[in-house]
C-alpha positions in Angstrom: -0.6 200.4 -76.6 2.8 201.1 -77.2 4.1 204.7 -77.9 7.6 204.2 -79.9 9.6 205.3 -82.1 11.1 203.3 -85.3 14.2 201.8 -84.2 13.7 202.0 -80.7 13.6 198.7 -78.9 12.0 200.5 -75.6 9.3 202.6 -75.0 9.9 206.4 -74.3 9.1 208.8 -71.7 9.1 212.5 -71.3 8.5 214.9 -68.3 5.9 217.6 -68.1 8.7 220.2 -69.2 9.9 218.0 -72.2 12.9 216.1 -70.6 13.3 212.4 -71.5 12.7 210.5 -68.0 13.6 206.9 -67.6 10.1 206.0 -66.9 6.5 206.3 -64.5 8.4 206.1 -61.7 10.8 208.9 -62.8 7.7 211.3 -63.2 7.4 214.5 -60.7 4.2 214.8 -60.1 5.4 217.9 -58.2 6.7 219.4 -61.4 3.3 219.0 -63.4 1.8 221.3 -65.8 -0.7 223.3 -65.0 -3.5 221.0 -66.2 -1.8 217.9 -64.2 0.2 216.8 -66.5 3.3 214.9 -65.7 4.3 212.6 -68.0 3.9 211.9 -72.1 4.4 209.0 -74.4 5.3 205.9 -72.7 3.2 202.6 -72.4 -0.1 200.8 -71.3 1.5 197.5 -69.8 0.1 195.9 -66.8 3.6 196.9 -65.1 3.4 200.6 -66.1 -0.3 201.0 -64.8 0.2 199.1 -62.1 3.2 201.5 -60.8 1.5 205.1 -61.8 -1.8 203.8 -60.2 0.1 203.3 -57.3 1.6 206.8 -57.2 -1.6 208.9 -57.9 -0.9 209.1 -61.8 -3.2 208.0 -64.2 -3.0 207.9 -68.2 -5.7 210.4 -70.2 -5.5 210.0 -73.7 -6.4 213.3 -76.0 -6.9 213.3 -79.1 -4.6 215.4 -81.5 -1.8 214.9 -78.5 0.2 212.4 -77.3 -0.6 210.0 -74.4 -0.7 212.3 -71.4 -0.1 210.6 -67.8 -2.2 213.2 -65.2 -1.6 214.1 -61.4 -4.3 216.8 -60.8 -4.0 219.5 -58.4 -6.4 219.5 -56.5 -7.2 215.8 -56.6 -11.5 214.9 -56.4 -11.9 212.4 -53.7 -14.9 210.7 -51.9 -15.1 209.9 -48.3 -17.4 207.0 -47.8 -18.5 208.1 -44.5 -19.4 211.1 -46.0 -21.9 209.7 -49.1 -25.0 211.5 -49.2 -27.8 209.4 -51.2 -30.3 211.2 -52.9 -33.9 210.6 -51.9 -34.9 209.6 -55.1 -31.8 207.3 -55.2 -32.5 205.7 -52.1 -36.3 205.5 -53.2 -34.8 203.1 -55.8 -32.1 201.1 -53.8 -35.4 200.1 -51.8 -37.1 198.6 -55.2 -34.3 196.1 -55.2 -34.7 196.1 -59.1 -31.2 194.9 -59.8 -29.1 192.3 -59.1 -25.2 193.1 -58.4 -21.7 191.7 -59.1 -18.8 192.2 -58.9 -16.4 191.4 -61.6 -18.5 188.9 -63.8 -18.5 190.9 -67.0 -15.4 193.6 -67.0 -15.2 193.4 -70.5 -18.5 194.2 -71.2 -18.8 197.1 -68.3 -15.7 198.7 -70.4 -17.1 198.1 -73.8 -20.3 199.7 -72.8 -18.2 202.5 -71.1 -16.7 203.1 -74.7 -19.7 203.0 -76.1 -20.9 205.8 -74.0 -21.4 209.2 -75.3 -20.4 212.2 -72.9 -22.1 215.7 -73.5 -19.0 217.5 -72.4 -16.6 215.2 -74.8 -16.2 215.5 -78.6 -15.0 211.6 -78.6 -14.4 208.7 -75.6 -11.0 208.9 -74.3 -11.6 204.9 -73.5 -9.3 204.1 -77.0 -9.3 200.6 -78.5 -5.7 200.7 -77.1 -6.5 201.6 -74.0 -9.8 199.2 -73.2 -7.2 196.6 -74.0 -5.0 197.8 -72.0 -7.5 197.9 -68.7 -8.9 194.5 -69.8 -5.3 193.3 -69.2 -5.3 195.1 -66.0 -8.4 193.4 -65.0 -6.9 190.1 -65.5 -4.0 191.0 -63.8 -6.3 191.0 -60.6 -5.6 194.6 -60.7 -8.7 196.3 -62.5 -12.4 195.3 -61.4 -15.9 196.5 -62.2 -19.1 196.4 -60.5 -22.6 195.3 -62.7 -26.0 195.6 -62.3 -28.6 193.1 -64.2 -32.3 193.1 -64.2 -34.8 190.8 -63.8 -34.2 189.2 -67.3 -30.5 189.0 -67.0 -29.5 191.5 -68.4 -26.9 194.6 -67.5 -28.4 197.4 -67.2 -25.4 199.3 -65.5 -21.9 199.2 -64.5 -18.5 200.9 -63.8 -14.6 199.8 -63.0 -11.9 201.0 -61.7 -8.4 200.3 -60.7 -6.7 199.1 -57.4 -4.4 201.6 -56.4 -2.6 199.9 -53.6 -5.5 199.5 -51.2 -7.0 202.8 -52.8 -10.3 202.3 -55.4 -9.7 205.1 -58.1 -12.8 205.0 -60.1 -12.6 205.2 -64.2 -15.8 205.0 -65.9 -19.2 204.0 -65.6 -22.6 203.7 -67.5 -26.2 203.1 -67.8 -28.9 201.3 -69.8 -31.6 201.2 -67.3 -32.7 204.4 -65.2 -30.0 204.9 -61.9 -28.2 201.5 -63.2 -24.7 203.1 -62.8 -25.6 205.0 -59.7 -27.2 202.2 -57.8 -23.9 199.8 -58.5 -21.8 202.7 -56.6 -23.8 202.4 -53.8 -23.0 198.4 -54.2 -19.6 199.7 -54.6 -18.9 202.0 -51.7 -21.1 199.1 -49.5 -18.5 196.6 -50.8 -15.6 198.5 -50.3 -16.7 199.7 -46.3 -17.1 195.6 -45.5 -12.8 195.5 -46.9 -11.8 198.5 -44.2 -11.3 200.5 -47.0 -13.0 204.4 -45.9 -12.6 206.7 -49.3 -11.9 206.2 -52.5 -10.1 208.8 -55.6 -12.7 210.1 -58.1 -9.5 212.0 -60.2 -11.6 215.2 -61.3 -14.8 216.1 -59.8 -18.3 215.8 -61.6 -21.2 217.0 -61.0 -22.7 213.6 -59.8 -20.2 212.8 -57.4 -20.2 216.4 -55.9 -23.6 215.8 -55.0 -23.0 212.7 -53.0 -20.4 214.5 -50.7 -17.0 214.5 -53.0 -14.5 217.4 -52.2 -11.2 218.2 -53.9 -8.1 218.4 -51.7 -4.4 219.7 -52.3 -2.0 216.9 -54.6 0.0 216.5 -51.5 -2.7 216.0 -49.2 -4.3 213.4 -51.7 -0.1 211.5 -52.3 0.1 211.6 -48.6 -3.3 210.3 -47.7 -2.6 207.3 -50.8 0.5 206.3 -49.6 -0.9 206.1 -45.7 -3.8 204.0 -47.1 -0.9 201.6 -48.9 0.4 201.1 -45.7 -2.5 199.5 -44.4 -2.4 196.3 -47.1 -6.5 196.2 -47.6 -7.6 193.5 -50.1 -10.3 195.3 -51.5 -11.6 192.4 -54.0 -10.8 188.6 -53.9 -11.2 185.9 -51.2 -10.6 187.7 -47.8 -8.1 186.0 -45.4 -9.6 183.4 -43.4 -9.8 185.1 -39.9 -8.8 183.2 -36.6 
């Protein structure tokens, strides 16, 4: 999707406050709104996601305003040493009713995301702009999703995310069978543990992920804790170097 004006070659930005910015990387995340904000207009490229992911900012369309670009204070994040499973969910990772994946059907993990209807949401915030956008990401090698199929083959569950640098910030996910979405976490953060990786950024807390041990911590704990995690150059998804 491309925010621009008529006669403008470039897309535009603009700052939390209203200032035109030169771009992501000229967003303050420290100078946010009060509801996270810190960024407006702009663009869904591969190279524009790819950056804010990077710095802890992540596009949220609403509907009625234009394309918002959020840093939330505090920040929702989940240690994976720190995941507690449900006993009724572990009573149904034992049935070993699904098979998992990892990136086999993105497009179809996002379209059923779409498709999925939210009881505290008027309307999806996944825009036909916007699942193109993260389809494009995906093929970039930087978005990935996680499915589970049943028995017959089909998926019964799913979610993706994005590659933050080392950092899995989680976007979406849903269900057509019974714990399908929950169950392909547990895949997920299983996955993830095996590539050195030891938390991952939920954005804003739910009710789900609250149970399982999220917490929220201050912005600049969550920017400093990204960028150390950057530092450490995990491959999270793809062919692992070939160890000596």
């Amino acid at each position: 999707m491309r925010w621009r004006l008529p006669g403008l070659k470039t897309a535009i930005w603009f700052d939390a406050r209203g200032r035109r910015i030169a771009g992501i990387d000229a967003a303050r995340p420290d100078q946010s709104s009060p509801e996270g904000v810190v960024a407006l207009l702009g663009e869904l490229s591969v190279e524009t996601l790819t950056k804010s992911y990077r710095r802890g900012v992540f596009p949220w369309p609403h509907s009625g305003y234009p394309l918002c670009w959020f840093c939330p204070d505090p920040r929702a994040i989940l240690d994976l040493d720190a995941v507690h499973v449900p006993k009724s969910l572990a009573r149904e990772r034992r049935k070993n009713r699904f098979t998992f994946t990892v990136d086999r059907a993105f497009a179809d993990v996002i379209a059923a995301c779409k498709q999925t209807k939210r009881a505290d949401q008027e309307s999806t915030w996944i825009t036909r702009e916007m699942q193109a956008a993260y389809t494009a990401l995906h093929e970039a090698g930087i978005a990935h999703s996680v499915e589970a199929w049943n028995e017959s083959g089909e998926l019964a569950g799913g979610l993706y995310g994005v590659d933050s640098g080392g950092v899995f910030t989680g976007e979406s996910m849903f269900y057509r069978e019974d714990y399908g979405s929950k169950l392909c976490l547990l895949h997920l953060f299983d996955h993830l543990r095996e590539r050195g990786a030891d938390w991952i950024d939920i954005q804003m807390m739910t009710p789900h992920f609250q149970q399982i041990g999220a917490t929220e911590i201050p912005r600049t704990e969550f920017l400093e804790r990204l960028s150390a995690t950057q530092a450490m150059n995990l491959r999270l998804f793809g062919p692992t170097p070939l160890s000596n």
